[in-house]
C-alpha positions in Angstrom: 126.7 105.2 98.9 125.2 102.7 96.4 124.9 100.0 98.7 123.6 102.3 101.4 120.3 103.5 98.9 120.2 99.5 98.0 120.1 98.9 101.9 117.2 101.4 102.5 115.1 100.3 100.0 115.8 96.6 101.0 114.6 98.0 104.7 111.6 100.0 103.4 110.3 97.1 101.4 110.4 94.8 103.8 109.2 97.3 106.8 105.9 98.1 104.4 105.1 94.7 103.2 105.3 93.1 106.7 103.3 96.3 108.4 100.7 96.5 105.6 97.0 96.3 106.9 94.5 94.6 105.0 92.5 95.7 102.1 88.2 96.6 102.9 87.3 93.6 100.8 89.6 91.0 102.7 88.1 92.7 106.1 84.5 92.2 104.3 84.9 88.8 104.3 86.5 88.3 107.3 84.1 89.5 109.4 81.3 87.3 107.5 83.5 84.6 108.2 83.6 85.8 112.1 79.9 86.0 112.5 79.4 82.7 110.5 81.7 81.0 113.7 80.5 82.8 116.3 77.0 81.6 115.6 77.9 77.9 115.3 79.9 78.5 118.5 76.3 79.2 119.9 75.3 75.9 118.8 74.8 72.7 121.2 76.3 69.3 120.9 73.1 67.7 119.9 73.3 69.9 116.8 76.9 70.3 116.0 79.7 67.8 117.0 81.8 69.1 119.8 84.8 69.6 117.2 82.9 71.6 115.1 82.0 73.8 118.3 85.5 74.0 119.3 86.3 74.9 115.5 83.8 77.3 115.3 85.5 79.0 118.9 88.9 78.4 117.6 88.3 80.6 114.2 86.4 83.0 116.0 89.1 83.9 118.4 91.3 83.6 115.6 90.0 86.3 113.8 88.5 89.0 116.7 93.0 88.5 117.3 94.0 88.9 113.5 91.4 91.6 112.7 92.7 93.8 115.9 96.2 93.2 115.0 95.5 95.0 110.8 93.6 98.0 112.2 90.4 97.4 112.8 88.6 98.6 116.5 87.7 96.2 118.8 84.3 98.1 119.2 83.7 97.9 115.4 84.3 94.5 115.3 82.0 93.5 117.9 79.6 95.3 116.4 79.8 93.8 113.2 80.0 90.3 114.0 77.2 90.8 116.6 75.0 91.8 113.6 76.1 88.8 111.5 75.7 86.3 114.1 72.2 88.2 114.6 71.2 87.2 111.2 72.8 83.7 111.0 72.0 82.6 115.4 68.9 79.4 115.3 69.5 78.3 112.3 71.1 74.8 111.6 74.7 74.4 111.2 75.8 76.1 107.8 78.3 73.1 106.6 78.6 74.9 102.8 79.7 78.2 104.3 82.1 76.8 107.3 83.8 74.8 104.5 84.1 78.3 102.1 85.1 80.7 105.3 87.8 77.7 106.4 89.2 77.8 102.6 89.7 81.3 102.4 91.0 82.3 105.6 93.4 79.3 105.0 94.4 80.9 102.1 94.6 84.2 102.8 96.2 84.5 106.1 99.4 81.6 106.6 99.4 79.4 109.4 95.7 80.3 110.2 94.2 76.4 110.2 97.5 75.3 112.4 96.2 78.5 115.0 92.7 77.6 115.1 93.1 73.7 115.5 95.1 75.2 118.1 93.0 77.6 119.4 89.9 75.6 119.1 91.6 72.0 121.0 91.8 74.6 123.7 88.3 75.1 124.8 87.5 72.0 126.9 
């Protein structure tokens, strides 16, 4: 019996830490960070380099996927990262926040860079 309540909990543990959805604030920012790429995505070669257009794709497919998969409506996000890019679209490449959205989606979700260089290398 002892090692059948040790088992469950084991189970329920790990079932609720791997299914857990992410917090408002982490959403927040990810969406910022969404908008951010989606507008360099917009950008042309002879502003941006071509890898930081296919960066700028790679994270933002990246994180319309990741934000879907932890609960958030596809409609919502569109929305919101329609506004942002709204806000940030004309204006020159934005090298101080690329580098600060890069960092923490690095760090907050694992294996995101590997998937966006991935994602990104994919677009031509």
């Amino acid at each position: 019996m002892k090692k059948f309540l040790t088992l469950s909990l084991f189970l329920i543990l790990l079932f609720s830490s791997s299914n857990a959805k992410i917090n408002d604030s982490d959403k927040e920012k990810l969406v910022k960070c969404l908008g951010l790429y989606a507008a360099h995505s917009f950008l042309t070669q002879d502003k941006l380099s071509l890898e930081n257009i296919e960066h700028s794709l790679g994270g933002k497919k990246f994180l319309i996927k990741y934000l879907q998969e932890n609960g958030m409506d596809e409609d919502e996000i569109n929305k919101k990262m329609i506004e942002i890019t709204d806000k940030i679209y004309g204006q020159p490449f934005d090298e101080k926040g690329s580098k600060d959205c890069d960092t923490y989606v690095y760090n907050l979700i694992p294996g995101s860079k590997e998937k966006i260089d991935e994602l990104g290398s994919n677009q031509y």
